[in-house]
C-alpha positions as CSV (number, residue, x, y, z in Angstrom):
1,X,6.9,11.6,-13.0
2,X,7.2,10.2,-16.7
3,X,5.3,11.2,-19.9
4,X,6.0,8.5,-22.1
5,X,7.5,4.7,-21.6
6,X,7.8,2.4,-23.3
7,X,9.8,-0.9,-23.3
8,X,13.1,-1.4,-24.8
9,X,13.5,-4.7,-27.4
10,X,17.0,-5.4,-26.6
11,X,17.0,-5.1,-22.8
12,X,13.5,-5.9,-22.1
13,X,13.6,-2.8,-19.4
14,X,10.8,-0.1,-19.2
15,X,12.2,3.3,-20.5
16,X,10.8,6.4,-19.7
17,X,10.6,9.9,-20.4
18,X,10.6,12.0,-17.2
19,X,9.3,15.7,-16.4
20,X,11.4,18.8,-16.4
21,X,11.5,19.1,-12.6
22,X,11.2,23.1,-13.2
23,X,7.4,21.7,-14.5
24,X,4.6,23.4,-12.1
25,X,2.4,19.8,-11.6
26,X,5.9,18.1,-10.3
27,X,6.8,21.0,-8.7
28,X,3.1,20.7,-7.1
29,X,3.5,16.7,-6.7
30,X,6.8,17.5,-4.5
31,X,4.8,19.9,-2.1
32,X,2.1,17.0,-1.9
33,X,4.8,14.4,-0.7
34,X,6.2,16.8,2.2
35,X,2.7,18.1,3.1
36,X,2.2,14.2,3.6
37,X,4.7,13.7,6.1
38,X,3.7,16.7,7.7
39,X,0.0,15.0,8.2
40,X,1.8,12.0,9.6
41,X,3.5,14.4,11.9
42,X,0.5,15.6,13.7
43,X,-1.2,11.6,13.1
44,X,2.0,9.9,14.1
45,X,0.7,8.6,17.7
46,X,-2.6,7.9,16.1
47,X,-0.8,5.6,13.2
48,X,1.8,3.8,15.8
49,X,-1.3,3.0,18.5
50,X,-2.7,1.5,15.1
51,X,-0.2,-0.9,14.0
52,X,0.5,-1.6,18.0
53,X,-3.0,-2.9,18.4
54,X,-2.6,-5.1,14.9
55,X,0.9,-6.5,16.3
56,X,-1.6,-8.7,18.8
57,X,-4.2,-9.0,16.0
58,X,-6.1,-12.8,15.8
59,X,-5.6,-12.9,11.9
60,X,-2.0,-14.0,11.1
61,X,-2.0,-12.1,7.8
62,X,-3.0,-8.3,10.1
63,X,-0.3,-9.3,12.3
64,X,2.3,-10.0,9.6
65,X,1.6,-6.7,7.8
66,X,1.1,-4.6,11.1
67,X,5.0,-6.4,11.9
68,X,6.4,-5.1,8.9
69,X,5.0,-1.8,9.2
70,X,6.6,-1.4,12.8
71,X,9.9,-2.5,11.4
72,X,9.3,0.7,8.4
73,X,8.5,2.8,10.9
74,X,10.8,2.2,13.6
75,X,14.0,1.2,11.6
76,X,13.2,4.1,8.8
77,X,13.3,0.8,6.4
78,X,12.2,0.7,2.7
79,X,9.5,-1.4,1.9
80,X,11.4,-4.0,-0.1
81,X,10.0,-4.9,-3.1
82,X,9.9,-1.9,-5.7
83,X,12.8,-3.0,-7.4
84,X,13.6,-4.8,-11.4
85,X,13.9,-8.3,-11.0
86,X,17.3,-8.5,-12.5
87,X,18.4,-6.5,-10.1
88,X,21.1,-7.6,-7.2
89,X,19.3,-9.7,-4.4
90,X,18.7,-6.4,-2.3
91,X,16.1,-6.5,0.8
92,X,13.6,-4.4,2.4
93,X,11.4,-4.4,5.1
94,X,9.0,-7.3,3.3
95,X,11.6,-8.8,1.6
96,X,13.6,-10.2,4.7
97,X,14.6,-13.3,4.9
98,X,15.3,-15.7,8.4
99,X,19.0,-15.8,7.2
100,X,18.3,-11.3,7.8
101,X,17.9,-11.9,11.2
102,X,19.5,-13.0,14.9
103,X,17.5,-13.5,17.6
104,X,20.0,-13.5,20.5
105,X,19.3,-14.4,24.2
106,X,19.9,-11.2,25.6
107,X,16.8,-10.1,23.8
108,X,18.1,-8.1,21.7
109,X,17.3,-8.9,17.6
110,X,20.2,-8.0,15.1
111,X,19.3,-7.5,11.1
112,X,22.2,-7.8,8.6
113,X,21.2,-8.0,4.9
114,X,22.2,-6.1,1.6
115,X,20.0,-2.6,1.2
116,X,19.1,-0.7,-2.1
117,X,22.0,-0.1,-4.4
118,X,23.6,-3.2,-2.2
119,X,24.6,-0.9,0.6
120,X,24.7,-3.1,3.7
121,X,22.2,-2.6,6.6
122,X,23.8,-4.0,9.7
123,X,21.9,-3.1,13.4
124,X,21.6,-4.5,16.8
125,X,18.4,-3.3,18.7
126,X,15.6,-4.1,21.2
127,X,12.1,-4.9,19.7
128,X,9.0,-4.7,21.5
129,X,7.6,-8.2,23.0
130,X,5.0,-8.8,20.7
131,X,7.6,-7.6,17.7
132,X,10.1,-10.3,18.5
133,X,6.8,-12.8,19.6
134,X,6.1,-12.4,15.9
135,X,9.5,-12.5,14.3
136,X,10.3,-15.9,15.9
137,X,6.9,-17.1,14.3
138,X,7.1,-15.4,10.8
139,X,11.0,-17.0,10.9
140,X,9.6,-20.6,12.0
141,X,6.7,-20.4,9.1
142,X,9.2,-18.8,6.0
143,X,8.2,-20.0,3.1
144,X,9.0,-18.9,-0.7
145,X,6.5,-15.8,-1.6
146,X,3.9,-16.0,-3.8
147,X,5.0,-12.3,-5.3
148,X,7.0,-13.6,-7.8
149,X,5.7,-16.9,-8.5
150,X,5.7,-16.4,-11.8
151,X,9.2,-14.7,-12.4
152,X,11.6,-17.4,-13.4
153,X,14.7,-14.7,-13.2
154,X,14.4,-13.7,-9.6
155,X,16.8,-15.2,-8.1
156,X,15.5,-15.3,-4.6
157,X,11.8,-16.6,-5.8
158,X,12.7,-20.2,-4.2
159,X,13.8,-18.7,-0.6
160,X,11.9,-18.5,2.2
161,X,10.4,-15.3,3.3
162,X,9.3,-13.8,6.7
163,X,6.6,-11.9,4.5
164,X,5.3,-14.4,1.9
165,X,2.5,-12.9,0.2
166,X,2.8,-9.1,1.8
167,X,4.2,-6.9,-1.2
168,X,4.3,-3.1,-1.1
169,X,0.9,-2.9,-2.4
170,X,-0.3,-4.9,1.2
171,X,1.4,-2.3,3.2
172,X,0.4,0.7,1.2
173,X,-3.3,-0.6,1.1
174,X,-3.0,-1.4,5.2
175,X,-1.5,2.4,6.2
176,X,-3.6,4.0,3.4
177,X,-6.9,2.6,5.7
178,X,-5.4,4.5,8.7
179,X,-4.7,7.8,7.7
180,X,-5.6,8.5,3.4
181,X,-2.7,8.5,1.3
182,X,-0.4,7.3,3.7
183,X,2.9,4.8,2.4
184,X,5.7,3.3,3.8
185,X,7.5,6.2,1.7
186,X,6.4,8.6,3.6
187,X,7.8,7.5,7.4
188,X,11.0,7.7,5.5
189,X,10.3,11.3,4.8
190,X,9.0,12.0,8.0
191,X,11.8,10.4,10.0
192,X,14.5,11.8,7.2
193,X,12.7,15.9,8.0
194,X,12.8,15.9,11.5
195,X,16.3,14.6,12.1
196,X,17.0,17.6,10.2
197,X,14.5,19.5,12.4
198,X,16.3,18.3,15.4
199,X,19.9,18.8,14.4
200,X,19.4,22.7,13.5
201,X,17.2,23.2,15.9
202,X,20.2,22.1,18.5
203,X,23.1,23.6,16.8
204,X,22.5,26.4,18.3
205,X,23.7,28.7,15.5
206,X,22.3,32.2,15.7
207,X,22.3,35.3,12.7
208,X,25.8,37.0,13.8
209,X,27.5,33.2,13.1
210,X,29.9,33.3,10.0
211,X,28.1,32.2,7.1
212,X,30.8,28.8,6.9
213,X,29.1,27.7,10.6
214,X,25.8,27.6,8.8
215,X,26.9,25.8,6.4
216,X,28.4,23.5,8.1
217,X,25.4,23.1,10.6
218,X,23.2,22.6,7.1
219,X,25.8,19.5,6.1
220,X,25.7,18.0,9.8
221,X,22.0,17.8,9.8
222,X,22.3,16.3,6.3
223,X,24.4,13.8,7.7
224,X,22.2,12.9,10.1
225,X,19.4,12.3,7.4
226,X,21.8,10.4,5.6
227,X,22.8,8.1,8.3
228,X,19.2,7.3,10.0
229,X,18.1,6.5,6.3
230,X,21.5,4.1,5.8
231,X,22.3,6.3,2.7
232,X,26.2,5.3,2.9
233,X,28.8,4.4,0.1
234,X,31.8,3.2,-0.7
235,X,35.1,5.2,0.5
236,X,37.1,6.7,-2.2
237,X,40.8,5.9,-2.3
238,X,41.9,9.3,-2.8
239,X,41.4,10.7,0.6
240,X,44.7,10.9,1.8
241,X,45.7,13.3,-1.2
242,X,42.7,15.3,0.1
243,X,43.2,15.2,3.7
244,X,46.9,16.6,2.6
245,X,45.8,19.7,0.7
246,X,43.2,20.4,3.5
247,X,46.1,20.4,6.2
248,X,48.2,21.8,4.0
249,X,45.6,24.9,3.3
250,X,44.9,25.0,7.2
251,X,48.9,25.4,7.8
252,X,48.9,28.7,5.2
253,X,45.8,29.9,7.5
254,X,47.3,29.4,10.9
255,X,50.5,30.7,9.5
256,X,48.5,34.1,8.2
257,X,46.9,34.3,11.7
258,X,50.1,33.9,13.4
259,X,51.4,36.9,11.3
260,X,48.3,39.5,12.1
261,X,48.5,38.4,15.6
262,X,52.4,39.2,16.0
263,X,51.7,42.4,13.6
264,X,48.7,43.7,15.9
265,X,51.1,43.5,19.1
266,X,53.7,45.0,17.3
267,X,51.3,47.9,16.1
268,X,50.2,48.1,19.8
269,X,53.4,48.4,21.2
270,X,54.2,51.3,18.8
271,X,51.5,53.0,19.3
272,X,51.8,53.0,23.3
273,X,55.0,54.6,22.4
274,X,53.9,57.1,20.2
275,X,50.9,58.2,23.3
276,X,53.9,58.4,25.5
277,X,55.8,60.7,23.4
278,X,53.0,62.6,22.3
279,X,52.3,63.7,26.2
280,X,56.2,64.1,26.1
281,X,56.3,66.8,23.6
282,X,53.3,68.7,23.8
283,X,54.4,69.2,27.5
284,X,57.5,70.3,26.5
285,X,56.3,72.9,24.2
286,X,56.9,76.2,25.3
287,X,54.8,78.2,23.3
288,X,50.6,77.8,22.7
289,X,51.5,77.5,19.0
290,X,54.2,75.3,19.6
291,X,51.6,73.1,21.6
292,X,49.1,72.9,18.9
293,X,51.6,72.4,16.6
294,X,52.6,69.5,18.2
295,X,49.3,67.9,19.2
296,X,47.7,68.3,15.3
297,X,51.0,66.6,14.3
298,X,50.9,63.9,16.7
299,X,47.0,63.9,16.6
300,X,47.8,62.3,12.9
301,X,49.9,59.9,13.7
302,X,48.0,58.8,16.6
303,X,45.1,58.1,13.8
304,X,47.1,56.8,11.3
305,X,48.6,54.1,13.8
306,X,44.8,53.2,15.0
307,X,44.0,52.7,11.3
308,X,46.7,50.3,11.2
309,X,45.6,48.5,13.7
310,X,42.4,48.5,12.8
311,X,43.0,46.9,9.5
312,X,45.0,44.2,11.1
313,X,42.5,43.0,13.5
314,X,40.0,42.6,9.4
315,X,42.9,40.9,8.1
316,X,43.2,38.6,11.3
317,X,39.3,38.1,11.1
318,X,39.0,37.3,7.9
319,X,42.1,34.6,8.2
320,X,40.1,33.4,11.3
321,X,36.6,32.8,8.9
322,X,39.4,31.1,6.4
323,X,40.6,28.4,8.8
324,X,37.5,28.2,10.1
325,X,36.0,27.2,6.9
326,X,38.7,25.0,5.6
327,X,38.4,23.1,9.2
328,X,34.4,22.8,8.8
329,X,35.3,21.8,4.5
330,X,37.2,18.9,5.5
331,X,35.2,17.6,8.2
332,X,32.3,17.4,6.0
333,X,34.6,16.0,3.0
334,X,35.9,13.1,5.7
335,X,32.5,12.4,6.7
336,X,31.2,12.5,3.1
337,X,33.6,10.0,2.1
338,X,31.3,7.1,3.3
339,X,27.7,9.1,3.6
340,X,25.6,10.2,0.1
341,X,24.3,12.8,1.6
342,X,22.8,13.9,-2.0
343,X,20.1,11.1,-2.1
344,X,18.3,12.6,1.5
345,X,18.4,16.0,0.3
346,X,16.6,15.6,-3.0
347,X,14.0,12.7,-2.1
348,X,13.7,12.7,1.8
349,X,14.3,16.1,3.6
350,X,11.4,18.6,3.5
351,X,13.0,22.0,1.9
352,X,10.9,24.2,4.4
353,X,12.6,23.2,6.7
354,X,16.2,24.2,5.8
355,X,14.6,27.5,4.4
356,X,12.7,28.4,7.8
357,X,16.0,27.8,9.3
358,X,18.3,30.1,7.2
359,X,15.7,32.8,7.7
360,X,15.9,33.0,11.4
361,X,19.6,32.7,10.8
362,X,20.1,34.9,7.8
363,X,21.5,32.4,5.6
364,X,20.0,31.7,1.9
365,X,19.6,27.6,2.6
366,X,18.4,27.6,-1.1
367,X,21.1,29.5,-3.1
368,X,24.5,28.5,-0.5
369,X,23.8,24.8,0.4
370,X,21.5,23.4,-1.7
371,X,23.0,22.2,-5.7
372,X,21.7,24.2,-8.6
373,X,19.5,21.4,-9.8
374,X,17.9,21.2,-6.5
375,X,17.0,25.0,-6.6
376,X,15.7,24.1,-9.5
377,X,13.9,21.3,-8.2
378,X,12.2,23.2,-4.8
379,X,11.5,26.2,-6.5
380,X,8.4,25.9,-5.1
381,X,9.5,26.4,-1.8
382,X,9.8,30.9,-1.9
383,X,6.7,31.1,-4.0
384,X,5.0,28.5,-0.9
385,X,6.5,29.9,1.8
């Protein structure tokens, strides 16, 4: 949310000065957006049935915007043209273009094209009959779009379009008459939340878990977010280096185990010994005194070998959480090497969500997964909740 813009001479770009996100009307606006996609929660048959009934609509204009809106919905797309016009030739959901998209025998349609910040959409699904009726037309009557008629610098202003005419505006305008306020945002929100939903809500992770199995079941339902929304990146080159010092930190762990484990039988061992004795000598005592003697001395030994052994089995616990969280620390850095997994938690994934989670599991969501600017960010969430 800006407070001032205004446009630079030299780059001819709008620039803008943005809100503290700490400030209480963003921090209000951000509630808004996730109450949103909770309405479309309880509307979503309501919304789908809609646009279902459109697909078949008379009016080829209904049909082309109902077509596009099944394709937001059901392939979590963007809407496709909220972007600069100098900016790469990236495509969304009314943006596509018949070069996007394969219609192959089987039935099955397959879209390949170049996402937002160029990151490659590539999928191979079955459509509905009347979805793939009206691809086939909208890809025999592309023409260029009327949307940017007037902007000489797009470079895509002379290609034919499956949506000529349909801009963001048309969708928003077509959903908003369905249920109020409703965008194609807002399915990405929806969709984004409740893989999350789904993904705790089967990990099974209960409160006596170590806290590094929560994290790590907060990061997998990340990824999951991440991936439905197509929020991947390029691979780093350094991952081997990483990989290395990850194995090399889980060797150190297994070898600490190893060492408690051999320690603790050792300890046991001992100890059996010492029982055995103790029964030896206090039997052998030939006196009362000479018995009590014997059992107070042996008595302390008995508890000082226990304590050992007791402290042992911490040591080889807390070596246990070690490796386990290295193990769970490299998964996530392997998977993160190809997934942004940042972009879904700040615009996409409802906050509650995570935070209704860690309370059932004991786990501060907020303050152990979530980055300090994004605490910042959903500070709303505790003072909601």
């Amino acid at each position: 949310m800006w407070i001032v813009r205004w446009r630079d001479k030299l780059s001819g770009k709008l620039k803008y000065v943005w809100l503290s996100d700490s400030a209480s009307i963003k921090q209000e606006r951000e509630a808004e957006k996730f109450d949103q996609a909770l309405k479309l929660q309880a509307k979503l048959n309501k919304v789908r049935a809609h646009i279902a009934r459109d697909l078949n609509s008379p009016h080829a204009k209904k049909r082309m915007i109902a077509t596009a809106c099944y394709l937001i919905d059901a392939l979590v797309l963007r809407v496709g043209d909220e972007k600069e016009s100098d900016e790469a030739d990236t495509v969304g959901a009314t943006t596509l273009r018949p070069e996007h998209i394969t219609l192959h025998p089987d039935g099955k349609v397959e879209f390949q094209f170049l996402g937002k910040d160029s990151v490659e959409w590539h999928r191979k699904i079955s459509l509905p009959d009347p979805v793939r009726r009206n691809l086939e037309e909208l890809i025999r009557n592309a023409r260029p779009s009327g949307n940017h008629q007037d902007d000489e610098f797009n470079p895509t202003r002379d290609l034919p379009q499956l949506f000529p005419n349909v801009s963001s505006r048309s969708v928003n305008n077509y959903l908003g008459k369905i249920m109020p306020n409703l965008t194609a945002k807002v399915f990405r929100t929806h969709h984004a939340t409740e893989a999350v939903r789904e993904s705790l809500k089967k990990s099974g992770v209960v409160a006596a878990d170590p806290e590094y199995l929560k994290w790590a079941t907060a990061t997998e339902a990340n990824m999951e977010a991440a991936i439905l929304c197509n929020h991947s990146k390029q691979a780093t080159g350094n991952w081997e280096k990483s990989q290395a010092r990850f194995e090399e930190r889980l060797k150190k762990a297994e070898a600490q185990i190893e060492k408690y484990q051999s320690k603790i039988q050792e300890l046991e061992k001992a100890l059996a010994a010492l029982l055995a004795e103790a029964e030896e000598k206090i039997e052998a005592a030939q006196t009362p005194a000479r018995r009590e003697k014997a059992e107070i001395r042996y008595q302390k030994k008995i508890e000082r070998a226990h304590k050992q052994i007791a402290a042992n089995h911490e040591r080889l616990e807390r070596a246990k959480h070690r490796r386990g969280k290295i193990a769970a620390q490299m998964k996530a850095a392997g998977q993160k090497r190809t997934w942004n997994l940042g972009t879904s938690l700040k615009s996409y994934i409802d906050p509650r969500v995570y935070y209704r989670w860690g309370q059932k599991v004991d786990y501060d969501v907020l303050e152990e997964y979530y980055p300090k600017k994004l605490r910042s960010k959903f500070a709303w969430v505790r003072e909601k909740d």
